[in-house]
MMTF fields as JSON, N, C-alpha, C and O atoms, coordinates in Angstrom:
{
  "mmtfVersion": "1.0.0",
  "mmtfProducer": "UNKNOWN",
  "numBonds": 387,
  "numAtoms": 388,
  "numGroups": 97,
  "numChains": 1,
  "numModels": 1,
  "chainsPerModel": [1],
  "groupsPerChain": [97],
  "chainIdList": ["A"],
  "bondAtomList": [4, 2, 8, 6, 12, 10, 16, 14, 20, 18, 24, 22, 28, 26, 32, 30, 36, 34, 40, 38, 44, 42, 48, 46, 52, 50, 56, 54, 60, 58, 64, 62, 68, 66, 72, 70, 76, 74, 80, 78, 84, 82, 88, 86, 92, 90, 96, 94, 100, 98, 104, 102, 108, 106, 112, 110, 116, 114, 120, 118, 124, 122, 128, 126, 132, 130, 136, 134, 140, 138, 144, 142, 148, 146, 152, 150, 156, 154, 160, 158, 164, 162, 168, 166, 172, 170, 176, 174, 180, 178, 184, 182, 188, 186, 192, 190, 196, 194, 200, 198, 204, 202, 208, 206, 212, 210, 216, 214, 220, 218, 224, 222, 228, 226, 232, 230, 236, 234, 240, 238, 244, 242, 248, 246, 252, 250, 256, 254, 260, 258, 264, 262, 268, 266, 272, 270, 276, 274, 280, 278, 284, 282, 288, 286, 292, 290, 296, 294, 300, 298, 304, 302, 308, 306, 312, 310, 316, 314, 320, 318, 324, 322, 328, 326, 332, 330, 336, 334, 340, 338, 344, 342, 348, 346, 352, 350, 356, 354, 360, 358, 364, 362, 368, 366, 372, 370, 376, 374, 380, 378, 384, 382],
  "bondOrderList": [1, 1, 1, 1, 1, 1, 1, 1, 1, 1, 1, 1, 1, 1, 1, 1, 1, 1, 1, 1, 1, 1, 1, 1, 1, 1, 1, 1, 1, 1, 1, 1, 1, 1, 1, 1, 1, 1, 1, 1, 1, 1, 1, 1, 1, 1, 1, 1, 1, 1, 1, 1, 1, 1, 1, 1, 1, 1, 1, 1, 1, 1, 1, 1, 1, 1, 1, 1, 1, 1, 1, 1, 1, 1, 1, 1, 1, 1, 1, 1, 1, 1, 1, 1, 1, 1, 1, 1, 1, 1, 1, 1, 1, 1, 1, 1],
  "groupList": [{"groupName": "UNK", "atomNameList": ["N", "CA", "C", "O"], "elementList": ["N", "C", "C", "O"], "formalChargeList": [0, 0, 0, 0], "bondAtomList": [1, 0, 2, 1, 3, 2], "bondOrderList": [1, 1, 2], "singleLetterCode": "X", "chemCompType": "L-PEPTIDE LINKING"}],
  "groupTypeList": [0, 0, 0, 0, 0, 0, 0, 0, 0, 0, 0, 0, 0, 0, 0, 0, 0, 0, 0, 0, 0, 0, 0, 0, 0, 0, 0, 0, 0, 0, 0, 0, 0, 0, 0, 0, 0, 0, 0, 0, 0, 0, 0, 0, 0, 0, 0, 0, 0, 0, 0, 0, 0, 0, 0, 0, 0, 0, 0, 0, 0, 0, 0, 0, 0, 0, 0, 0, 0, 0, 0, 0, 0, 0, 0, 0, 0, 0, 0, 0, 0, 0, 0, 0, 0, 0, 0, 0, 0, 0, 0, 0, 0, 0, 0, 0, 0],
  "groupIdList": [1, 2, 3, 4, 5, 6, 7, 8, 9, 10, 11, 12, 13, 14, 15, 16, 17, 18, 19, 20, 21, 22, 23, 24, 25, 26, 27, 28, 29, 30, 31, 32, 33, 34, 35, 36, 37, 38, 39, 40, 41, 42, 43, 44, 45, 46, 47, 48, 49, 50, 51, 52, 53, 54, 55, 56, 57, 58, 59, 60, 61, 62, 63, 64, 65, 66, 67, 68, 69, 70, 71, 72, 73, 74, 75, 76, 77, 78, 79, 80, 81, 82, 83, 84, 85, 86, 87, 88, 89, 90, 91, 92, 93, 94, 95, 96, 97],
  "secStructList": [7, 7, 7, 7, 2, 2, 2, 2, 2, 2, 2, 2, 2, 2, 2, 2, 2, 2, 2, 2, 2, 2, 2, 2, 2, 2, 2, 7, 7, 7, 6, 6, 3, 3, 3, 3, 3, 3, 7, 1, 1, 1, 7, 3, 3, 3, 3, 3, 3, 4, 4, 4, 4, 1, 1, 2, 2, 2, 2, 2, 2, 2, 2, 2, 2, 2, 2, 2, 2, 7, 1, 1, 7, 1, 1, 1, 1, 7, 3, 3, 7, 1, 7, 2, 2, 2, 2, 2, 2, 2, 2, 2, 2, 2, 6, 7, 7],
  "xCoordList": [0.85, 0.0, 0.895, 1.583, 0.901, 2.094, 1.005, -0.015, 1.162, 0.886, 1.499, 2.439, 0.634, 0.979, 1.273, 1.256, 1.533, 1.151, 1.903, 1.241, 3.329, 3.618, 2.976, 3.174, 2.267, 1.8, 0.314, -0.107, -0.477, -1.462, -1.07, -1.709, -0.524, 0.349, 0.489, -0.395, 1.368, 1.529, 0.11, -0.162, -0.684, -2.039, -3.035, -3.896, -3.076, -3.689, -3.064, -3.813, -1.696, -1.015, -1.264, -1.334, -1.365, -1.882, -2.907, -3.011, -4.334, -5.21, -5.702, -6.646, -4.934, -5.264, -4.412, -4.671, -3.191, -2.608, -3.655, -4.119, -4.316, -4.918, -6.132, -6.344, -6.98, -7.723, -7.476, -8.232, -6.465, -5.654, -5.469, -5.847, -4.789, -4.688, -5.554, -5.443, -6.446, -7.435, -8.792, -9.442, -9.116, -10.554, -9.723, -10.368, -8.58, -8.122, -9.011, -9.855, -9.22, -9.746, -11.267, -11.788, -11.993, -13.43, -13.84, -14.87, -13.023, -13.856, -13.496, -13.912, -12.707, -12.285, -11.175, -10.708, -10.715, -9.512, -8.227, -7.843, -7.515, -6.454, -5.529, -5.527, -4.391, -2.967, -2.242, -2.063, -1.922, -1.636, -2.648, -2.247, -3.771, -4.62, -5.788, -6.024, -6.432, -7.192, -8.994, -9.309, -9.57, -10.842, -11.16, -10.773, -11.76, -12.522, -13.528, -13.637, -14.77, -15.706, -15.791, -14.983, -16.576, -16.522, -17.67, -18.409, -18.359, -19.501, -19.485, -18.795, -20.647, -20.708, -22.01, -22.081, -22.799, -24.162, -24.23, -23.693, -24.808, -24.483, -22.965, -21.981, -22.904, -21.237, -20.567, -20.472, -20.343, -20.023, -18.428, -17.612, -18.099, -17.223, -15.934, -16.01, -14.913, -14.002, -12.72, -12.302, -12.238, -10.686, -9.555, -9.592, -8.344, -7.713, -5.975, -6.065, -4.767, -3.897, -3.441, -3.966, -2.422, -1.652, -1.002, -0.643, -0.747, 0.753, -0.019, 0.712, -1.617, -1.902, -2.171, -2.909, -1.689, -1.536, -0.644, -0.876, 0.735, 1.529, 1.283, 2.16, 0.606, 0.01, -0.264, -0.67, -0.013, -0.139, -1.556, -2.154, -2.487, -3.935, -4.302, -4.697, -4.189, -5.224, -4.986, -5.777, -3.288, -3.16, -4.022, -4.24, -4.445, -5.759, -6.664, -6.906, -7.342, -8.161, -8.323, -9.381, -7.125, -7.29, -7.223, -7.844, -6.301, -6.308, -8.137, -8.504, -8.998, -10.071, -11.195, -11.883, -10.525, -11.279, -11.047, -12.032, -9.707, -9.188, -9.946, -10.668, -10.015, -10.634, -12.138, -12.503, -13.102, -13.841, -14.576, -15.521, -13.699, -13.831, -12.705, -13.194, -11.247, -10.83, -10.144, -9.746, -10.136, -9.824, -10.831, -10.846, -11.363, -12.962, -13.833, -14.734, -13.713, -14.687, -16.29, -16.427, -17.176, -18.376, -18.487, -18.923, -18.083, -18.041, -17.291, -17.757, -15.845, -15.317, -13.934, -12.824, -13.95, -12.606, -12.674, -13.426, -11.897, -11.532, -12.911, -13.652, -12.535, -14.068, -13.657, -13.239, -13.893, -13.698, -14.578, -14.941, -14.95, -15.899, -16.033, -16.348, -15.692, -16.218, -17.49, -18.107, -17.606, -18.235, -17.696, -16.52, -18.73, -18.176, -17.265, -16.105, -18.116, -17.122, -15.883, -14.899, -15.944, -14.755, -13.27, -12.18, -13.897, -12.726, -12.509, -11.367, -14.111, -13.175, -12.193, -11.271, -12.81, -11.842, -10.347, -9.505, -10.015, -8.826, -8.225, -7.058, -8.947, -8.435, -7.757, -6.672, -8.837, -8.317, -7.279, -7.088, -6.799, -5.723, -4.606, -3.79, -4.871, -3.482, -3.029, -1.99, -4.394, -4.288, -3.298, -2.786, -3.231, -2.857, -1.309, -1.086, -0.14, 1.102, 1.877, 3.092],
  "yCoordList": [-1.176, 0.0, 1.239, 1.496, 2.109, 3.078, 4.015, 3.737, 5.793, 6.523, 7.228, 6.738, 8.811, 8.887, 10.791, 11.638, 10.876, 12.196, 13.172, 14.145, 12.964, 14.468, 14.558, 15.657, 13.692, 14.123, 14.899, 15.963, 13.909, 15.026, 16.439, 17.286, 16.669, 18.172, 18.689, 19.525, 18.671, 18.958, 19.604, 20.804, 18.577, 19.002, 19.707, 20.412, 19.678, 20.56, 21.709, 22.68, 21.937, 23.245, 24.235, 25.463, 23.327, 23.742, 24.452, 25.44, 23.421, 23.869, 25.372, 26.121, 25.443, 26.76, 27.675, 28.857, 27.403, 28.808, 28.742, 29.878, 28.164, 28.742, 29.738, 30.843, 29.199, 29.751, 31.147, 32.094, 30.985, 32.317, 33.187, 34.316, 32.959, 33.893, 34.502, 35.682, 33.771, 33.905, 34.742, 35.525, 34.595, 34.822, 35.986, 36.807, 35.664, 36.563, 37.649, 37.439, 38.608, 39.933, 39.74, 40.508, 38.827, 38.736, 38.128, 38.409, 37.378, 36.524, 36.78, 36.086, 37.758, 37.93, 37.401, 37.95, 36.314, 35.722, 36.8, 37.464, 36.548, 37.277, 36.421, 35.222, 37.818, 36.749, 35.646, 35.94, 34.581, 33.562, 32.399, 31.995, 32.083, 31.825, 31.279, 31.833, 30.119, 29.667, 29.703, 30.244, 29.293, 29.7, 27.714, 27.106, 27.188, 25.485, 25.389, 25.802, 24.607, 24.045, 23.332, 22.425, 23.115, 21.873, 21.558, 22.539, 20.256, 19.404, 18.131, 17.793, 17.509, 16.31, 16.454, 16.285, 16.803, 17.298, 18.84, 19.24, 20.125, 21.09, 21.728, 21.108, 22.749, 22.772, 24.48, 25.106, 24.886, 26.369, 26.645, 25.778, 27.77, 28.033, 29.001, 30.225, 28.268, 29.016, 28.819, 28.004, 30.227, 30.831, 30.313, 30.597, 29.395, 28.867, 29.628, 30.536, 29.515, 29.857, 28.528, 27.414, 28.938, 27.854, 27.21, 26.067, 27.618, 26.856, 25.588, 24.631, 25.143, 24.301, 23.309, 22.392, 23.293, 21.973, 21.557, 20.373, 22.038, 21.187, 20.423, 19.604, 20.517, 19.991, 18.5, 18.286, 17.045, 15.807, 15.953, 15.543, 16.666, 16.489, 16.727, 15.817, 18.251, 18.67, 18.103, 18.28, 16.981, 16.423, 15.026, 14.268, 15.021, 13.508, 13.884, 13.471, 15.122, 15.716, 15.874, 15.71, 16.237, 16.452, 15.052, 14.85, 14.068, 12.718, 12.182, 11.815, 12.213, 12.015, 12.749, 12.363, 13.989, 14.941, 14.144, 13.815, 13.861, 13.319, 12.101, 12.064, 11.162, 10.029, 10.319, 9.693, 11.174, 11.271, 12.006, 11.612, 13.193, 14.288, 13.86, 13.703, 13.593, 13.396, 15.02, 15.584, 15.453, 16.8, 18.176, 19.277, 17.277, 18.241, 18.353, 17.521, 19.218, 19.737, 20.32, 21.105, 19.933, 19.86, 21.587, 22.044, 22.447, 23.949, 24.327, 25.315, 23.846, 24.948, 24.842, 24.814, 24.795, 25.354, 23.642, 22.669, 23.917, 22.764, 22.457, 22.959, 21.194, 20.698, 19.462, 18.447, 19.738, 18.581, 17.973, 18.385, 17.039, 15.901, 15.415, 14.34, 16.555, 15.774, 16.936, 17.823, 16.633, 17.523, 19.091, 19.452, 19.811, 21.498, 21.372, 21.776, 20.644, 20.91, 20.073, 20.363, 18.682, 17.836, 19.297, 19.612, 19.782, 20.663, 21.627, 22.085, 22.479, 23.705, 22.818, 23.164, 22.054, 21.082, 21.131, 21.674, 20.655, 20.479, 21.483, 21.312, 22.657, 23.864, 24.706, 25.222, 24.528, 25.267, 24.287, 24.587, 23.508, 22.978, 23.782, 24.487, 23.362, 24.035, 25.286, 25.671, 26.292, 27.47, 28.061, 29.177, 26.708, 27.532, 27.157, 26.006, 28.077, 27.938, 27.011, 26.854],
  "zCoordList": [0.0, 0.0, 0.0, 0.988, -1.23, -0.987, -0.983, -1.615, 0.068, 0.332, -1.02, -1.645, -1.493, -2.419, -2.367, -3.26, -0.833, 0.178, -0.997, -1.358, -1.658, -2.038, -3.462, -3.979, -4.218, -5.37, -4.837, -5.291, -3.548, -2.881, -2.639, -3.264, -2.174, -2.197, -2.946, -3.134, -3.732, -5.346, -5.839, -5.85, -6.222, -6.971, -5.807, -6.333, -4.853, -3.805, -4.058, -4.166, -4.211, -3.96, -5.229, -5.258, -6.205, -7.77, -8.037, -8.764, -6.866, -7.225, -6.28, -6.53, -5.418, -4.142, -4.888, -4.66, -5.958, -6.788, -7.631, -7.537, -8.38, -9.567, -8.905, -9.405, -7.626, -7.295, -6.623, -6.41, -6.427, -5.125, -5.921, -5.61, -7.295, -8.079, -8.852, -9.186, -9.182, -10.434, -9.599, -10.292, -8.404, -7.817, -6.013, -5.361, -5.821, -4.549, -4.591, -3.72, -5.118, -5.3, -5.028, -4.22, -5.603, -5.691, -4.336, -3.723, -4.009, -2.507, -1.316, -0.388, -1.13, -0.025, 0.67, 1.668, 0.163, 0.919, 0.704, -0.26, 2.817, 2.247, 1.548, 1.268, 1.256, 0.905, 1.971, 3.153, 1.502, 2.033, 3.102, 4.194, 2.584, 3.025, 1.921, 0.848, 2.413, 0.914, 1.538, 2.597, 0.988, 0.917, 0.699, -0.298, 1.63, 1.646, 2.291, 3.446, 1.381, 1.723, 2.574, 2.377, 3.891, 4.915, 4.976, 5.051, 4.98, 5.239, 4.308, 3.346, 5.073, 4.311, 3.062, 1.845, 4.001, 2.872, 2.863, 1.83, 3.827, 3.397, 3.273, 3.676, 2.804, 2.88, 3.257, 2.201, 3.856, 4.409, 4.285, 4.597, 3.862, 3.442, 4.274, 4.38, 4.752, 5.528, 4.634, 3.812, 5.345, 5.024, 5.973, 7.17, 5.331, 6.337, 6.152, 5.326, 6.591, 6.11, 5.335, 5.349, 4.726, 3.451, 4.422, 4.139, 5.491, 6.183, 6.276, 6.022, 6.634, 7.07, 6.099, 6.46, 4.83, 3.574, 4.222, 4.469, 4.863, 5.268, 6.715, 6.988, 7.329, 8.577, 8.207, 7.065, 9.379, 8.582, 8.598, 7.603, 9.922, 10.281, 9.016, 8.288, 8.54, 7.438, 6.202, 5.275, 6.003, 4.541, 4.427, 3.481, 5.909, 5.998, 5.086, 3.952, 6.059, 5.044, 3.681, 3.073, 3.152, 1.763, 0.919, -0.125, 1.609, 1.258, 1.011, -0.106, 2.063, 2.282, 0.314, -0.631, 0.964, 0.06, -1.407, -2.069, -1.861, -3.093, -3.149, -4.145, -2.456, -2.442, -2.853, -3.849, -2.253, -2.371, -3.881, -4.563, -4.019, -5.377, -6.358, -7.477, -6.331, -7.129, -7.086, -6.067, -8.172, -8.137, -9.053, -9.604, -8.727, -9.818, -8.672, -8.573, -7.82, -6.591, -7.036, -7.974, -6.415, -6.879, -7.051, -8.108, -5.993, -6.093, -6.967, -7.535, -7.552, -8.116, -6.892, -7.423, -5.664, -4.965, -4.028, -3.976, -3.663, -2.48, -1.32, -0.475, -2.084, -0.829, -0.154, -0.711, 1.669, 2.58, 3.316, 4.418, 2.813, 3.307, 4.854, 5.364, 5.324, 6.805, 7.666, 7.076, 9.022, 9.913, 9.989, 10.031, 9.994, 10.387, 11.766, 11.845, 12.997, 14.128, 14.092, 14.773, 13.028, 13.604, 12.703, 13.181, 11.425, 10.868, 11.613, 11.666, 12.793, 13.065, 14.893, 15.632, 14.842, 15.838, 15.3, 16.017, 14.216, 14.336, 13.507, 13.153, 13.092, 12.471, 14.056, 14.325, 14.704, 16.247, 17.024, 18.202, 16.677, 17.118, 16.677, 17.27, 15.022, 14.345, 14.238, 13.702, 15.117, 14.815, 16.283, 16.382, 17.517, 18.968, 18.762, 18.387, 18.986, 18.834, 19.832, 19.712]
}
C-alpha cells in the first residue's frame, strides 16, 4: 500500500494557486490563506492559512477529500468531506502555537 502524500500536495497546492490567483480579489480571501468548503451534505465556506496543507492532520483531510472528489470539486474550490465541528476542531488545534 504506498501513500501517495507528495503528489497530494503537489495538486492541492496547484489547485489553491490557480484559485488564489485567479478569484483573490473577488472573494475575499487574504494573501496567504485559501478559501474550503466543509460538510458532508451542506457545505459552508471558511478561510484557512496555506501553512496548514503542510500539517499531517489537514493532509488527511485532503487525502479524504481526493478520495472522495478526485480533483474536480463539486463547487469549483476545495471541498472537505467531513463535519463542520470535527474541521473547526482540528483547524483550532493548528491554529494555537
Amino acid at each position: 500500500m504506498g501513500i501517495r502524500l507528495p503528489s497530494l500536495l503537489l495538486n492541492a497546492k496547484q489547485i489553491v494557486r490557480m484559485q488564489t490567483v485567479s478569484s483573490r480579489s473577488q472573494c475575499g480571501v487574504p494573501k496567504g490563506h485559501i478559501a474550503v468548503y466543509v460538510g458532508e451534505i451542506e457545505r459552508k465556506r471558511f478561510v484557512v492559512p496555506i501553512s496548514y496543507l503542510n500539517h499531517p492532520s489537514f493532509v488527511a483531510l485532503l487525502k479524504t477529500a481526493e478520495e472522495e472528489f478526485g480533483f474536480k470539486h463539486p463547487t469549483g474550490a476545495l471541498t472537505i468531506p467531513c463535519r463542520e465541528d470535527a474541521f473547526l476542531n482540528l483547524t483550532s488545534r493548528l491554529h494555537t502555537p
